[in-house]
N, C-alpha and C positions, 0 to 999 in steps of 0.2 A: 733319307732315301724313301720313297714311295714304298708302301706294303700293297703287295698286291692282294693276297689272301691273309687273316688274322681270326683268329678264332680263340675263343675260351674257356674250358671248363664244357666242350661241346659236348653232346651226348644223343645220341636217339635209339630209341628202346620203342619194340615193337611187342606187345603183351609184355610179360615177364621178361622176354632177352632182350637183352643190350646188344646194337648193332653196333656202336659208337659208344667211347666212354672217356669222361675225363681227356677231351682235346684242347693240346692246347700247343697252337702253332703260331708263327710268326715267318710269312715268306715274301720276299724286297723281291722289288719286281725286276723285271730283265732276267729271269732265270730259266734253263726249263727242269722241269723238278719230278725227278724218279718218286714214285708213290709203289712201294714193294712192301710183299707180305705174300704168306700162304692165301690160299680160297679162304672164303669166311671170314679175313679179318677184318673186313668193314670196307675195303678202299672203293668200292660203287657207292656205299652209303654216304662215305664223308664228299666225293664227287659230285653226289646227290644235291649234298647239303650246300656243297660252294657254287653248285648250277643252280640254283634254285627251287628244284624239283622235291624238295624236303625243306619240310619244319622242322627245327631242332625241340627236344624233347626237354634238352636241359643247355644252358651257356650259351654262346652268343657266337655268331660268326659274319664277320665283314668282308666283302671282296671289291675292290677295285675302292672302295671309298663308300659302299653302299649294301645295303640288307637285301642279299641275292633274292629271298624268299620275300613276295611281295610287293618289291622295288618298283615294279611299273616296268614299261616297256624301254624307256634310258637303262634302266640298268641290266634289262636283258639285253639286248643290243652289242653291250660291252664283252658278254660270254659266247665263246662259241663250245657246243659240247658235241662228243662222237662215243656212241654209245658203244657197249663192248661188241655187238651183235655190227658194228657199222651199220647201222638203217639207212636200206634203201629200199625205193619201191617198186616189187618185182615188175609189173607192169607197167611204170612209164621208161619212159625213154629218157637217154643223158638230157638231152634238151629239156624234158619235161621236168628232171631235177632240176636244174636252174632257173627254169622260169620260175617255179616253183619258192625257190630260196630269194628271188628277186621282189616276188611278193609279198614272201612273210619277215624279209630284213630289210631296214628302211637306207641303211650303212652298205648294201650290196655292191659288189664291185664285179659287175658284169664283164668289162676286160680281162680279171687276175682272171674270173672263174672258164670261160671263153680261152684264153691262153691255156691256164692248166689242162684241160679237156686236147686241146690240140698236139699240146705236147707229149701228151699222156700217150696221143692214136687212139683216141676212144671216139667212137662211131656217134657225134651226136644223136642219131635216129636208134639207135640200140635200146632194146629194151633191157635194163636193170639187173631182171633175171637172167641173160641170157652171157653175162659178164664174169669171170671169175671171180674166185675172194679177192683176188689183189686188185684187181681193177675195180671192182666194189669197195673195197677199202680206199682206195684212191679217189671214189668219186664221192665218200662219203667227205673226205678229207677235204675237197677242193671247197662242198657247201660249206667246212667249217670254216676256210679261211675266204672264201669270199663275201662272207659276214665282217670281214674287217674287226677281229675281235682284238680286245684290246689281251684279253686271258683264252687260252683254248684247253678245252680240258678232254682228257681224249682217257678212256676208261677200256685199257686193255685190247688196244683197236688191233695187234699184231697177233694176237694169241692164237686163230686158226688157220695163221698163214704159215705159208713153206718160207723156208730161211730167205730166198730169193726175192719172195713177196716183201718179206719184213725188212728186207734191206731194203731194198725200192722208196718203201712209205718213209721208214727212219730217213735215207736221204732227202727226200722231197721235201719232209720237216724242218730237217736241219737247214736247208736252204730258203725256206718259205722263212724262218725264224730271222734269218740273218740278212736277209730282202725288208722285211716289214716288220721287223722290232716287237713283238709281243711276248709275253710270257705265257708258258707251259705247264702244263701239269697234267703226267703221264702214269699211267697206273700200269704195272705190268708186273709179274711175275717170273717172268724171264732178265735175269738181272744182267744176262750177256747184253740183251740190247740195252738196256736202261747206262751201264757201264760205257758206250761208244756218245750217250747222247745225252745225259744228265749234269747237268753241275750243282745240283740241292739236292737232296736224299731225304726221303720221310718214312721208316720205317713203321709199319703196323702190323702188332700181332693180339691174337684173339683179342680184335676191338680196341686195343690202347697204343700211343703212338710209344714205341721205343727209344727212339734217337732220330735227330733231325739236325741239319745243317746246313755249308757250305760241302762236296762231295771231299774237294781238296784239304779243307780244315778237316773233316772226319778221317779220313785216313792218316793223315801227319801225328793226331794225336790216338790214332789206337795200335796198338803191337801185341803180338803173338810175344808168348813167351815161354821156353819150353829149361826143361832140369830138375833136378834132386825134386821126390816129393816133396811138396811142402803144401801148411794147411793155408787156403787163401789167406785168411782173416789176418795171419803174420804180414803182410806184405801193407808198405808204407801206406799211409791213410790219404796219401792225393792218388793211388792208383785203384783204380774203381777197378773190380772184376766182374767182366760182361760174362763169361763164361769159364766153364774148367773143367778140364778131363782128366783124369790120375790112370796109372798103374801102379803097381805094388812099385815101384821103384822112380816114375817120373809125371810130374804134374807138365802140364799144355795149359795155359791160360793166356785168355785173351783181356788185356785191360785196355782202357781211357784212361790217359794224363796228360797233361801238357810239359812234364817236367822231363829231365832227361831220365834215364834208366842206368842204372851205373852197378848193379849190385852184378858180379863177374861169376855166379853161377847162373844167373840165365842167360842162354843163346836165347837176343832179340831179334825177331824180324817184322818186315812189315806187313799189311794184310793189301788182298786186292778186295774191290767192292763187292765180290761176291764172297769172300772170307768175312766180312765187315757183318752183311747183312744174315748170313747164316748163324755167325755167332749172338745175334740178338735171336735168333727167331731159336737156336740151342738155348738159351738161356733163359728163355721161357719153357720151356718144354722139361725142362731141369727142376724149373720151380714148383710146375703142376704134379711133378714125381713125388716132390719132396711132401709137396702138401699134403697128397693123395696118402704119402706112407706114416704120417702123423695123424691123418684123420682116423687110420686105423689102430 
């Protein structure tokens, strides 16, 4: 199966911090692929890194078959990116964005972008500024896929819009997706929407990838588990624990297995993708305690 993004050992570090550390992913293309985490944990960085727009500091990163950073204008061509701000420009007009993107993409597909715009109701002659978030997310959207990209990498494009807005664009996607076949890679922080519209999951928290997959494989193999205290460390050594929370009298733990669970004091159940991804980004925030209380 084709890889569409592959990366290794990634890292990028700006003075002393690490923006990025120890990446290392593997994503088959035909996907579109939720990229979640708190603020700060890298996911415009590593963005960056598979747009081209960054040098890796350490390890290697391939996209579509080729060194994003660099590559020449073939390999740019293959990417379309939407920045988190959606960049548009206050003073030209819809029109003037198209012609615009018909100039600087050699792959431009003046009919998709021409259809979108009409279907949208946006006022070719309209000036940019003078458009809401949603319609400016929309138009930022259209220049992405009127680029004919083979990957569109879209960095939080939903984040200042009202629910309304962000349903609008999620649908438009999901249908641009399923009209013209490319692969996705969506950054959001909002895991309600990444949940209606992802089938890959890449978890990042302060700068490291946590868990990554198929969305369906990661929920089938992780489970809540809740009964009788107990010290994690006792529990069978194929069940990994992502997280755990005690009272004097009853542990909550979230593990990874693929086996079955049969031990008849825990009540099992299953997690939804936003129980999945909280429990990784808890399970760091556990570990920085723990650290913090041994440092002292």
């Amino acid at each position: 199966m084709k890889t569409v993004l592959e990366a290794q050992g990634l890292g990028k570090r700006y003075g002393r911090r690490w923006a990025l550390r120890d990446c290392t992913i593997d994503i088959p293309a035909g996907h579109v692929v939720g990229l979640v985490g708190p603020n700060g944990a890298g996911k415009t960085t590593l963005l960056k890194l598979a747009s081209g727009q960054l040098e890796p500091t350490t390890g290697g990163i391939n996209v579509l078959g080729g060194r994003p950073a660099g590559g020449g204008p073939a390999q740019l061509a293959k990417v379309g990116f939407v920045a988190q701000d959606t960049p548009v420009y206050a003073g030209l007009s819809v029109a003037d964005h198209l012609r615009l993107g018909a100039r600087l993409n050699p792959g431009w597909d003046a009919a998709l972008a021409r259809e979108r715009i009409r279907l949208l109701g946006l006022d070719p002659n309209q000036r940019a500024g003078k458009l809401s978030g949603g319609q400016r997310a929309q138009l930022a959207l259209t220049l992405g896929l009127a680029k004919r990209p083979e990957l569109l990498i879209l960095d939080e494009p939903v984040a200042s819009l009202d629910p309304l807005a962000r349903r609008e664009f999620l649908q438009s996607l999901m249908e641009a997706v399923v009209e013209h076949e490319f692969s996705v890679v969506l950054s959001s922080h909002l895991v309600a929407d990444l949940e209606r519209v992802c089938d890959f999951l890449i978890v990042l928290v302060d700068s490291r990838v946590e868990v990554t997959g198929e969305v369906e494989k990661l929920l089938a193999s992780h489970h809540r588990l809740s009964g009788p205290r107990r010290d994690p460390d006792r529990l069978p050594a194929d069940q990994h624990v992502v997280s755990a929370r005690h009272t004097d009298r009853q542990s909550t733990l979230v593990v990874r297995t693929d086996a079955p669970i049969h031990d008849p004091a825990w009540t099992v159940s299953q997690l939804s993708l936003e129980d999945l991804v909280l429990a990784y980004m808890e399970k760091h925030t556990a570990d920085d305690r723990r650290i913090a209380l041994e440092v002292r």
